[in-house]
MARDREN-839273 format. One record per residue (C-alpha): residue in one letter; residue number from 1; x, y, z. Coordinates in steps of 0.1 Angstrom, whole numbers. Example, Ala and Ser with C-alpha at 12.3 -4.5 7.8 and 13.67 -1.06 7.14 Angstrom:
! residues 2
{rec "a" 1 {123 -45 78}};
{rec "s" 2 {137 -11 71}};
***
This chain:
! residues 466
{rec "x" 1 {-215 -826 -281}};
{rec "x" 2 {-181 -823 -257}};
{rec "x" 3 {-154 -815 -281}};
{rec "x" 4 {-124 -833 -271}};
{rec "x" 5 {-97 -816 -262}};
{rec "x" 6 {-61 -815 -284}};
{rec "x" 7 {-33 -831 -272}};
{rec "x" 8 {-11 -801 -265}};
{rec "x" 9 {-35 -788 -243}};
{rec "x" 10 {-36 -816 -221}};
{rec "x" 11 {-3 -831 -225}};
{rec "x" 12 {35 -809 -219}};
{rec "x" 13 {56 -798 -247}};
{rec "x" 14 {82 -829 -250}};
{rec "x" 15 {119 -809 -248}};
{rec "x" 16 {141 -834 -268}};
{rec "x" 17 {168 -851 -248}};
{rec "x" 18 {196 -830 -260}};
{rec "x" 19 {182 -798 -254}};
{rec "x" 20 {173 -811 -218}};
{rec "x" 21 {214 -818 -216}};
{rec "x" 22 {228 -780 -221}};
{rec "x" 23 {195 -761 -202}};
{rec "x" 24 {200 -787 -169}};
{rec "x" 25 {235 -772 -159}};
{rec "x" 26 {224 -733 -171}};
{rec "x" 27 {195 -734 -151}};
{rec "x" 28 {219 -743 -123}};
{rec "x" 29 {242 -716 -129}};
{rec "x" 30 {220 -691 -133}};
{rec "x" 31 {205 -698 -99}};
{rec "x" 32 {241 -698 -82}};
{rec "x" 33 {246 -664 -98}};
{rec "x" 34 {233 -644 -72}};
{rec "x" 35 {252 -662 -40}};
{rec "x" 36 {284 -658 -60}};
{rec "x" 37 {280 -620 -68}};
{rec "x" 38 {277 -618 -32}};
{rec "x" 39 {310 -607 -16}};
{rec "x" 40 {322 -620 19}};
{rec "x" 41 {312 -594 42}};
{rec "x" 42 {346 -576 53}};
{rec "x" 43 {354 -555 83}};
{rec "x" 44 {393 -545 70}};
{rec "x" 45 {405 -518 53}};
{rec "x" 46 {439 -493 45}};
{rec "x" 47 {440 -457 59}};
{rec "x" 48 {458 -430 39}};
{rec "x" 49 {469 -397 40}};
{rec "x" 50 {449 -382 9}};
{rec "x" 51 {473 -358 2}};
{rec "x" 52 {450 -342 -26}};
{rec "x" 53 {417 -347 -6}};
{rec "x" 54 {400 -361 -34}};
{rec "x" 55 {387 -396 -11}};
{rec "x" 56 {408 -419 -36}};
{rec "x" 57 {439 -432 -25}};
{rec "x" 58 {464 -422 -55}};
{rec "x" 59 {497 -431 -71}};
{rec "x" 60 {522 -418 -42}};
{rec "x" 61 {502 -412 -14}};
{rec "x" 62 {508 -436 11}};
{rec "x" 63 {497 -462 39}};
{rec "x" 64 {495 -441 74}};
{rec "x" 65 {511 -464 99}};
{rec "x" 66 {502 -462 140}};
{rec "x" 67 {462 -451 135}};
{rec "x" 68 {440 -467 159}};
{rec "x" 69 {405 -481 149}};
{rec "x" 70 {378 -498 173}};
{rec "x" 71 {345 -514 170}};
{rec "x" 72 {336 -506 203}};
{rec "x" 73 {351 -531 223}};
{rec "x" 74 {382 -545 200}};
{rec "x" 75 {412 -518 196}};
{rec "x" 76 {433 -523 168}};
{rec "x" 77 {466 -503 153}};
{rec "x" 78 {474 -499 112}};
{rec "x" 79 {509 -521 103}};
{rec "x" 80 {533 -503 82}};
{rec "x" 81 {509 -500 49}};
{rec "x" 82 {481 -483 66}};
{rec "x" 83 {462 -517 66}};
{rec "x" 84 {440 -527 100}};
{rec "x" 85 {418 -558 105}};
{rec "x" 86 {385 -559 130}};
{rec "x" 87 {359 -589 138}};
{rec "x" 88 {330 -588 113}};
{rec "x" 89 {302 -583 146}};
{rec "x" 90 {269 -576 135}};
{rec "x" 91 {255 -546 152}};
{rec "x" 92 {292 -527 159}};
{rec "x" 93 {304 -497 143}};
{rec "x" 94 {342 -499 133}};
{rec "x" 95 {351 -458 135}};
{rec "x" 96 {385 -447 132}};
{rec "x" 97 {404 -423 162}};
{rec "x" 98 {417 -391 147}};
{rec "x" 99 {447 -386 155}};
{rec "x" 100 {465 -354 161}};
{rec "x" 101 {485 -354 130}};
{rec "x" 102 {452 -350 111}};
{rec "x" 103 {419 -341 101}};
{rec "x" 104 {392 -357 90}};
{rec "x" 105 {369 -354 55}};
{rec "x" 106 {336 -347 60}};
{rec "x" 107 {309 -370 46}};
{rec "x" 108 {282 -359 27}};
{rec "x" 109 {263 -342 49}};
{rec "x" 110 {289 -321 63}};
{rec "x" 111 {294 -344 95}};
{rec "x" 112 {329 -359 101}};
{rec "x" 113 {339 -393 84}};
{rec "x" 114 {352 -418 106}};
{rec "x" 115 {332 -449 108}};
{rec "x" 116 {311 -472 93}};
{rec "x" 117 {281 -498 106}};
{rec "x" 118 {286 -534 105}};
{rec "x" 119 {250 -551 95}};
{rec "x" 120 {241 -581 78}};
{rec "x" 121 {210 -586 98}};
{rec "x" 122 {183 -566 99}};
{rec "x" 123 {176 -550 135}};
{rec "x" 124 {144 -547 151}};
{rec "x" 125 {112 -524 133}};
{rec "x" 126 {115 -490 148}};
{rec "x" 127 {96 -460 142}};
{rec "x" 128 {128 -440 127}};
{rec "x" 129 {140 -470 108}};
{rec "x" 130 {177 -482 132}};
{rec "x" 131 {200 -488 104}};
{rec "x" 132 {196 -507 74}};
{rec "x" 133 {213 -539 67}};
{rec "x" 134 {236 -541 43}};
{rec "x" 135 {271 -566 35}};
{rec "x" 136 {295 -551 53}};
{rec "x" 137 {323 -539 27}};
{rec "x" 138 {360 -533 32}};
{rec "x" 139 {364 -497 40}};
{rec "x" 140 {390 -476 38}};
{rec "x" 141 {398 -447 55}};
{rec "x" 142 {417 -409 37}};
{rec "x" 143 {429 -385 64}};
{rec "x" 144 {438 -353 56}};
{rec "x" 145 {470 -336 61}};
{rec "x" 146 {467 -312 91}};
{rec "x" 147 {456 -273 84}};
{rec "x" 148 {474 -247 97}};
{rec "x" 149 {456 -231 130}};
{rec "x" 150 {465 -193 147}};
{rec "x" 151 {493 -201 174}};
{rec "x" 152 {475 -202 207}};
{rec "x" 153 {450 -225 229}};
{rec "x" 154 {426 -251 210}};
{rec "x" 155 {389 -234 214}};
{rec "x" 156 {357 -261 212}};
{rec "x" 157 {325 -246 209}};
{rec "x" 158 {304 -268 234}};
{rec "x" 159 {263 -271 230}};
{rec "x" 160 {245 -293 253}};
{rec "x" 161 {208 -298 246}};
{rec "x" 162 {192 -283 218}};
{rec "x" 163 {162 -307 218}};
{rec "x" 164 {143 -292 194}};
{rec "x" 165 {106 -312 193}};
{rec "x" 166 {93 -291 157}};
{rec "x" 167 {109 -275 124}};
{rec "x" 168 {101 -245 147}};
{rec "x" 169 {125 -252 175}};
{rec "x" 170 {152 -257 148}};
{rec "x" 171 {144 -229 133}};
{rec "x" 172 {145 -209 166}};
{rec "x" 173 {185 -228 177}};
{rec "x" 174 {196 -219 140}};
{rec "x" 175 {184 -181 145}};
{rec "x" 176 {196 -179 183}};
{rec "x" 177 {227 -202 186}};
{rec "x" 178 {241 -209 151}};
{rec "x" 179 {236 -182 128}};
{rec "x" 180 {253 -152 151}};
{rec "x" 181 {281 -177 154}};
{rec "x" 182 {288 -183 118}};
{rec "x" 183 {324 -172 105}};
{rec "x" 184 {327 -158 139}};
{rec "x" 185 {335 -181 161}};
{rec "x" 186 {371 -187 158}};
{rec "x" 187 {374 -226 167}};
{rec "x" 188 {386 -254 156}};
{rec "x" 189 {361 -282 166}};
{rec "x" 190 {325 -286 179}};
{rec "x" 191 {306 -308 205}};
{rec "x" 192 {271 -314 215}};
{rec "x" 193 {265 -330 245}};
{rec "x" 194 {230 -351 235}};
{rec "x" 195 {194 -342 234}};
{rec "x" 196 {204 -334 200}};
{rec "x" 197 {165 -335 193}};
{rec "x" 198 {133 -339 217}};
{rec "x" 199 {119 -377 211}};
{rec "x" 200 {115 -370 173}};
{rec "x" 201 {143 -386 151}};
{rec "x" 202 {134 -375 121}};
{rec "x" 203 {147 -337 128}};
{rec "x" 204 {181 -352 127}};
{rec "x" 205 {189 -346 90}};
{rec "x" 206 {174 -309 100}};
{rec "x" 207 {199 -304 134}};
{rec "x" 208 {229 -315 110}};
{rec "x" 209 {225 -294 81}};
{rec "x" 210 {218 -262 105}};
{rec "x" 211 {253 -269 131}};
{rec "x" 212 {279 -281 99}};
{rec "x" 213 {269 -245 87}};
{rec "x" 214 {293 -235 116}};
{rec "x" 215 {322 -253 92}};
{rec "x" 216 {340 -268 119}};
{rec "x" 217 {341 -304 124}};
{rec "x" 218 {309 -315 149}};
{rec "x" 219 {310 -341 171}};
{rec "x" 220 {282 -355 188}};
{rec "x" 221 {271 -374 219}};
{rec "x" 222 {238 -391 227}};
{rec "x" 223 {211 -381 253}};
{rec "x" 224 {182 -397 266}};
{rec "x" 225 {156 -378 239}};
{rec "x" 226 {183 -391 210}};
{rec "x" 227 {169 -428 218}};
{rec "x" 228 {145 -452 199}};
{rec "x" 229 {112 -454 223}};
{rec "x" 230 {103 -482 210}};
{rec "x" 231 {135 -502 210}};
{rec "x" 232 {133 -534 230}};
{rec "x" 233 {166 -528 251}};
{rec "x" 234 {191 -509 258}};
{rec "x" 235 {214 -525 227}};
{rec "x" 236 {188 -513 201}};
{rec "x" 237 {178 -479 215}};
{rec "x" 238 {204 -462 200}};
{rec "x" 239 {197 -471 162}};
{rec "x" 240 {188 -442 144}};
{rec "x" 241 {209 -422 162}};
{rec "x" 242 {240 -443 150}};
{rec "x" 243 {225 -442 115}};
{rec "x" 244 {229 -405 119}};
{rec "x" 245 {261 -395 140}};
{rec "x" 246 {283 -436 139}};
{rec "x" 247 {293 -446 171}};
{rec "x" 248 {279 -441 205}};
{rec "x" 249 {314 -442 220}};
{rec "x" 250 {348 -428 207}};
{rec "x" 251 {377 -411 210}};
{rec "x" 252 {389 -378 189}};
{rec "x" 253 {426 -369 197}};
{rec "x" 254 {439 -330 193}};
{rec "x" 255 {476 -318 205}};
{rec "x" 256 {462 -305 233}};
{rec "x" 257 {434 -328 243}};
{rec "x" 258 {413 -356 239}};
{rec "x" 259 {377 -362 240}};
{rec "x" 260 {365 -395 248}};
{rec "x" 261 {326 -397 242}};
{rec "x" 262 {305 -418 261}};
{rec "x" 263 {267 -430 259}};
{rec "x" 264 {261 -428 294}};
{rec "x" 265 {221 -434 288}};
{rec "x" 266 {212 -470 301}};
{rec "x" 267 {176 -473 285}};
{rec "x" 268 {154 -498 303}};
{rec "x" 269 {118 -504 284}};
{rec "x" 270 {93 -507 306}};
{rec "x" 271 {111 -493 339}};
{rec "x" 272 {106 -462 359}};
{rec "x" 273 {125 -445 352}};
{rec "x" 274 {130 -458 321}};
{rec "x" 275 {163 -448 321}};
{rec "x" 276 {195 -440 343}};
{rec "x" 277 {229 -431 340}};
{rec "x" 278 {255 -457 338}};
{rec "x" 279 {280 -477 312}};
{rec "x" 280 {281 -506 295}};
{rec "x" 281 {307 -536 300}};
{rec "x" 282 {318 -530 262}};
{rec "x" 283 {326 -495 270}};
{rec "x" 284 {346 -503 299}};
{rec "x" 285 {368 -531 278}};
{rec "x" 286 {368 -500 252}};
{rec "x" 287 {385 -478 282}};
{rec "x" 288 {405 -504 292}};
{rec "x" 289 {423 -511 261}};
{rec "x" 290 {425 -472 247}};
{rec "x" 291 {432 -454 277}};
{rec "x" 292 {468 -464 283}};
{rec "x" 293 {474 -451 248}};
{rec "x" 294 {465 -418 258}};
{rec "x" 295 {497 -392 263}};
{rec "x" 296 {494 -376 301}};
{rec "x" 297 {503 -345 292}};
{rec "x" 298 {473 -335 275}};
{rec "x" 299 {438 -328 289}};
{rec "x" 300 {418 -358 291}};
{rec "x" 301 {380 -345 282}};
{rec "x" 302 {353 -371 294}};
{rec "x" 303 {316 -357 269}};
{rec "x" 304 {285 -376 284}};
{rec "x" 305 {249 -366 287}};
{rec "x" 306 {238 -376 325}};
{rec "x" 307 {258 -356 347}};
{rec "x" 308 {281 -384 372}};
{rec "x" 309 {274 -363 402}};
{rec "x" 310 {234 -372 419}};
{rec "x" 311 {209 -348 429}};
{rec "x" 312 {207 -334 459}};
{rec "x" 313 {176 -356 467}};
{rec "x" 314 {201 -388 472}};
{rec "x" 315 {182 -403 446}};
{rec "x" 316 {209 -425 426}};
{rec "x" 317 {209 -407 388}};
{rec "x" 318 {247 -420 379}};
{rec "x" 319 {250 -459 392}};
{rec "x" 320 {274 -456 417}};
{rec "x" 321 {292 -492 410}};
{rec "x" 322 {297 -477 373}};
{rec "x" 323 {312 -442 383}};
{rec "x" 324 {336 -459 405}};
{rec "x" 325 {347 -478 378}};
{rec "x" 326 {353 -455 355}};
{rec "x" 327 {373 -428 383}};
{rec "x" 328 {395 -462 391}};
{rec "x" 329 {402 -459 351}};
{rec "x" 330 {410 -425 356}};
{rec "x" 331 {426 -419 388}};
{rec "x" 332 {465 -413 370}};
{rec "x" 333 {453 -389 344}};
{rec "x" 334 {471 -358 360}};
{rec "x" 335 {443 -332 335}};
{rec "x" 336 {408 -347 331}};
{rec "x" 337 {378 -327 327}};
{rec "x" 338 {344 -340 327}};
{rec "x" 339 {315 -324 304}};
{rec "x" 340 {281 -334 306}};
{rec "x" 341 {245 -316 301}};
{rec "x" 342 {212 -328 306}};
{rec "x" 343 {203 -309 335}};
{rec "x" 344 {188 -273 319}};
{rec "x" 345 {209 -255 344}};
{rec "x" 346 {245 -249 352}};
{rec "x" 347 {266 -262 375}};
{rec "x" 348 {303 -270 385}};
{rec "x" 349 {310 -302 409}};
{rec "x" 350 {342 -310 419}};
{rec "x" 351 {343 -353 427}};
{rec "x" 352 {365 -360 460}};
{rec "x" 353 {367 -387 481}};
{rec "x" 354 {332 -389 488}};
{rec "x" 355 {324 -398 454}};
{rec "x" 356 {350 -420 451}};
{rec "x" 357 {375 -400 429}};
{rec "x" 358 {410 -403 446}};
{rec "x" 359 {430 -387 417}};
{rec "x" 360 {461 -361 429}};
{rec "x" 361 {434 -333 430}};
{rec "x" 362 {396 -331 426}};
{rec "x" 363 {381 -342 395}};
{rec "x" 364 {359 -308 379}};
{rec "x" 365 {326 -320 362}};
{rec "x" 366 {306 -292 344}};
{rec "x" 367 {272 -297 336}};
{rec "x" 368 {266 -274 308}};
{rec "x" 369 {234 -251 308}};
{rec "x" 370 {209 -259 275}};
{rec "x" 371 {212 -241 242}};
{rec "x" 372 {176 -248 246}};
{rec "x" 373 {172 -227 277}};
{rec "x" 374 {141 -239 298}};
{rec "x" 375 {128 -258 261}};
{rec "x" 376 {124 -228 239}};
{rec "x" 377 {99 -216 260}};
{rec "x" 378 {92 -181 277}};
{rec "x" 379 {85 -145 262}};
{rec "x" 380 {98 -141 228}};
{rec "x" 381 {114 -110 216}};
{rec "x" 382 {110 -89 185}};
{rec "x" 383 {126 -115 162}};
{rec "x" 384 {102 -137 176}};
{rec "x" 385 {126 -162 197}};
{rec "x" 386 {115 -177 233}};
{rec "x" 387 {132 -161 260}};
{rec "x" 388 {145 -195 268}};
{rec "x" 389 {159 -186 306}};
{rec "x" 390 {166 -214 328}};
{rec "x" 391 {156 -226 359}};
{rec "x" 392 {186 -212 376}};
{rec "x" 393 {183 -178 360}};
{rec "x" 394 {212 -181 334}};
{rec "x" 395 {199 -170 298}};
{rec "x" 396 {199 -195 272}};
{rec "x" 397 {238 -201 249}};
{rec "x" 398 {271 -219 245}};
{rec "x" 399 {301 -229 261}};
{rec "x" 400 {334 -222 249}};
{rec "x" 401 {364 -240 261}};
{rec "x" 402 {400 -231 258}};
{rec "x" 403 {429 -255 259}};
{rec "x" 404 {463 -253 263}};
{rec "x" 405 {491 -269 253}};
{rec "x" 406 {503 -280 293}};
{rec "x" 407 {467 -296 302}};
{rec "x" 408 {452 -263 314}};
{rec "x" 409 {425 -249 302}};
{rec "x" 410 {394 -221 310}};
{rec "x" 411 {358 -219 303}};
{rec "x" 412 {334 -191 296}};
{rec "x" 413 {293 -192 288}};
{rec "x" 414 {282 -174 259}};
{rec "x" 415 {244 -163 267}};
{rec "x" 416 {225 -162 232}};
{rec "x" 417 {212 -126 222}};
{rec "x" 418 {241 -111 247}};
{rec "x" 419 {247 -76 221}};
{rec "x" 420 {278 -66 238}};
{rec "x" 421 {292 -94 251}};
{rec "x" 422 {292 -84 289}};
{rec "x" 423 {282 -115 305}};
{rec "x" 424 {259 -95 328}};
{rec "x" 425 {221 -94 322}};
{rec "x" 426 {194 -91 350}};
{rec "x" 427 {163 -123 352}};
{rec "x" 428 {131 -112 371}};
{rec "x" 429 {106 -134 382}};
{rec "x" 430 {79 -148 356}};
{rec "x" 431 {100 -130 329}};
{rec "x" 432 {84 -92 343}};
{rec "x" 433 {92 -66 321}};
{rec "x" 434 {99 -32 347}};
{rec "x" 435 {78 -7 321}};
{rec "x" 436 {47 -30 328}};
{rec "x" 437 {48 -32 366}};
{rec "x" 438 {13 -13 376}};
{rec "x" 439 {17 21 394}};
{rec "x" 440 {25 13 429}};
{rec "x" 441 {34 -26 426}};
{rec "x" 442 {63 -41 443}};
{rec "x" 443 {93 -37 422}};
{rec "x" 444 {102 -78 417}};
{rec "x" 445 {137 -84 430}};
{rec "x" 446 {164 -96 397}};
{rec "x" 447 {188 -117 400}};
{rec "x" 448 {223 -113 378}};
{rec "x" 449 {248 -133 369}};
{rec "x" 450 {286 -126 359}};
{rec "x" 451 {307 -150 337}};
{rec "x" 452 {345 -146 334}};
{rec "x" 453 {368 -163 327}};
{rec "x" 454 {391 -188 348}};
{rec "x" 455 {428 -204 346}};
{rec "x" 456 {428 -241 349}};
{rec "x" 457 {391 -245 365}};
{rec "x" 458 {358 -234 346}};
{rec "x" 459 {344 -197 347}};
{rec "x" 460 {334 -182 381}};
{rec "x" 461 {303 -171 389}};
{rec "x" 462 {290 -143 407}};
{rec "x" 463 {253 -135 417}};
{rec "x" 464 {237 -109 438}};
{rec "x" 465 {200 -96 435}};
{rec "x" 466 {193 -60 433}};
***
């Protein structure tokens, strides 16, 4: 016999009218709750001078008036209190230009702290995760009063190209480029001029924690192995790396220069190449607007990855519309330097009129040999490090520059695993080592190379074979 079912099981709970009167409106405000917590997102902020460098902006320590702040494109100056407003643009990255007066904190992972990402919207799926979205907040910004530094030129300690592709490659630029150089290096500020890694992203955390050990401040541009492969454009291919090192583009400002950074990278999916050198039309309105700002009397420092000069071959590695551009930008700038890497090898070009430079004298571009070498490659020594000797015979290292306080300035290489300093080393062919050359072989011809150092152009060098 079917057992008929009770009522309650078939029928809903009756909630008496007056009950039904006070839950209505709470379950109404309890489902507004979260949009309200929500704050408006906010791309303003106050900058500081944190006396007391504790990243809170205290009783007496005031508003910094006169700073500059970008986004990339807009350019915008602190009022009186230290307050500054910018567009709330998803995808920019508002970073602040240090100024002379001084220096920055570091964030949390030793690198300088000067920006912030705008991103409400997530970005598209990428391997190495592009930055997270997030409200933006108000952000604030505590500079520190300037340190005391030895009387004399400004030094920068200039890498281009580390590109490390394992943990093994790291550990090989920590052992051959960073350690010998900790506590005694003697400057004040750091560069790396892109190809921070070798295609794989995630040895970014790795690369930062091994180059803040040098305890200056580290500034970093992009490369063409720093992008997201998988991007879909140009805009997006950048991502991680800006999750990483903040803006693509910037400006850092020193008493006796300024860098302005530049991603110079144009990504093109799908293309080949699938990349060539160029700028985008943001960074020109960013030129436009902070350029006049800049004092004349100091040395303007350009820091890009693709060299502007092309190869020898004609084929076009710079597009030539862009560098023209940019030299018409430049052209009243009595001291401007151009650094840029990419290349594995060394070399110094000098921009005329056939580039398209028309400046009082000719523009200097050095492209700066690899910290990598030829890709941590070659014979390795007793410690177990590649040989790492370019295609142009110059050993693996660094590049210190020297500025003064009248726009001049010198350059010297420093070759990694150089025990005296000299400058002078001898390269053979295939790496030969002269004790084992068979009894009787052909002695293979070396080729040296002398660095020293120079007055207001880059360090000279001499080769001869012997």
């Amino acid at each position: 016999m079917r057992t008929r079912p009770r009522d309650n099981a078939r029928r809903p709970a009756c909630i008496p009218p007056m009950t039904r009167a006070f839950l209505l409106p709470a379950i109404l405000l309890l489902s507004a709750v979260p949009a309200l917590a929500l704050p408006p997102p906010c791309n303003s902020g106050r900058v500081w001078e944190d006396t007391n460098a504790d990243g809170r902006m205290d009783t007496g320590e005031k508003g910094l008036a006169g700073i500059k702040l970008s986004d990339g494109v807009e350019l915008v100056v602190t009022d009186e209190r230290g307050n500054y407003t910018l567009p709330v643009v998803d995808g920019r990255t508002t970073f602040l230009i240090k100024p002379a007066t001084h220096d920055l904190p570091a964030r949390r992972d030793g690198t300088p702290d000067f920006w912030a990402h705008v991103q409400r919207e997530p970005g598209p799926r990428l391997k190495f995760g592009g930055i997270p979205a997030q409200v933006p907040m108000c952000r604030n910004f505590g500079l520190l009063p300037k340190k005391r530094v030895p009387a004399g030129p400004l030094e920068v300690l200039v890498f281009a190209d580390p590109q490390v592709k394992s943990s093994v490659d790291v550990d090989y630029y920590a052992r051959d480029i960073v350690e010998p150089l900790v506590g005694n290096h003697g400057a004040q500020l750091g560069i790396t001029l892109g190809d921070v890694v070798d295609d794989d992203l995630a040895l970014y955390p790795e690369m930062i924690r091994t180059t803040t050990a040098l305890g200056v401040p580290w500034i970093h541009v992009a490369g063409n192995h720093d992008l997201d492969l998988d991007a879909p454009s140009d805009e997006d291919s950048l991502r991680t790396y800006r999750r990483h090192f903040g803006p693509d583009s910037f400006a850092w400002e020193e008493a006796q220069l300024v860098f302005v950074a530049l991603d110079n990278v144009v990504y093109r999916p799908g293309a080949k190449p699938a990349y060539i050198g160029g700028l985008r039309e943001d960074q020109f309105g960013f030129l436009r607007a902070y350029l006049p700002t800049v004092p004349k009397d100091r040395l303007l420092v350009l820091a890009m990855h693709i060299p502007l000069f092309d190869e020898p071959s004609g084929a076009e590695t710079f597009r030539s519309a862009d560098r023209q551009r940019l030299f018409d930008l430049l052209r009243d700038f009595p001291h401007v330097l151009v650094l840029s890497g990419h290349a594995h090898t060394q070399r110094h070009w000098y921009h005329d009129a056939s580039s398209g430079w028309s400046g009082n004298k000719p523009l200097h571009e050095y492209s700066v040999g690899a910290a990598s070498g030829a890709y941590w490659s070659g014979v390795k020594d007793e410690a177990g490090i590649p040989a790492a000797t370019m295609a142009d015979g110059t050993p693996n290292g660094y590049a210190r520059l020297r500025v003064g306080d009248r726009g001049e300035y010198s350059i010297t290489w420093d070759a990694a695993r150089d025990p005296d300093g000299s400058g002078i080393g001898c390269t053979c062919p295939k790496c030969c080592d002269r004790a084992r050359i068979p009894p009787g072989a052909r002695t293979p011809t070396c080729t040296w190379a002398m660095w020293r150092h120079g007055s207001s152009t880059a360090s000279t060098v001499a080769t001869g074979s012997r």
